[in-house]
C-alpha positions in Angstrom: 191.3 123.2 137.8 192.9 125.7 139.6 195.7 128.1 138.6 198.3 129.4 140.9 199.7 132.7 140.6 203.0 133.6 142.0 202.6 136.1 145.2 204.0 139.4 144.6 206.1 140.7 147.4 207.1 144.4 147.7 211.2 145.0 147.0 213.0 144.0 150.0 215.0 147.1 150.9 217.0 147.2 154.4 215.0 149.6 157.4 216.4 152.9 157.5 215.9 152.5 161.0 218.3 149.8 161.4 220.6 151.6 159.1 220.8 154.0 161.1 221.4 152.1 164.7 224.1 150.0 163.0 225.9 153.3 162.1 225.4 154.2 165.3 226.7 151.2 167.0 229.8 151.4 164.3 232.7 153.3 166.5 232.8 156.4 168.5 231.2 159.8 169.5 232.8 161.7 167.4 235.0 159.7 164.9 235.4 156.5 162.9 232.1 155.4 162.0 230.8 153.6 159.2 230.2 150.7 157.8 229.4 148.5 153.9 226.9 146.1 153.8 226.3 143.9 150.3 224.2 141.0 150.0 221.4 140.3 146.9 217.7 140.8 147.2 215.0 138.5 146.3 216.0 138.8 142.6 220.0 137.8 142.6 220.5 142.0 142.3 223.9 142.5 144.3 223.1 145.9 147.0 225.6 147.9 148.0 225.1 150.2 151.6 227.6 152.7 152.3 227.2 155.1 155.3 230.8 156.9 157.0 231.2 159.8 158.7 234.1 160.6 156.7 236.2 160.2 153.7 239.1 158.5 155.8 236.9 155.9 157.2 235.5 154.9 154.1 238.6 155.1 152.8 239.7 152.1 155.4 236.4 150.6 154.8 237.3 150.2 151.6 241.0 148.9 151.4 239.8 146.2 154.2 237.2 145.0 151.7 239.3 144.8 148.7 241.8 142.8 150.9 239.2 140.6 151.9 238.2 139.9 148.5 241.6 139.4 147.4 242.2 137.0 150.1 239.4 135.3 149.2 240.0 135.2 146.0 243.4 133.5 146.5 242.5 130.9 148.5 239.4 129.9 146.8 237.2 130.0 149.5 234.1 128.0 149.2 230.7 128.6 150.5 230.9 127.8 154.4 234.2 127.4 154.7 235.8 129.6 157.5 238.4 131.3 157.1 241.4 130.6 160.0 
């Protein structure tokens, strides 16, 4: 009889690399980027990216998230439902 071990992956953890083109796709030469990504990893942990080039813009980052969530929150989304 034969035993089967679960496979061990290595932590899933985002490619700086893209990190970095996705910043630099974000908004201009010289001002206004940035982004925040979250999602969970293989384990259910919630990640949190953050890269801005300034306070301000992660400032807005910010205040567009929580109003997301708080819209989101109101109406009671469900999982693939779209928002109009």
């Amino acid at each position: 009889m034969y035993c089967m071990v679960a496979p061990k992956f290595k932590q899933f953890e985002l490619p700086k690399k893209i990190l970095t083109q996705l910043y630099e796709l974000t908004g201009g030469p010289e001002a206004y980027k940035g982004f925040i990504i979250a999602y969970c990893d293989e384990k259910g942990t919630p990640v949190v990216y953050t890269t801005c080039d300034s306070q301000i813009t992660e400032s807005g980052l910010i205040k567009c998230m929580e109003n997301y969530l708080a819209e989101y929150t109101q109406n009671g989304y469900e999982i693939g439902q779209e928002s109009e």
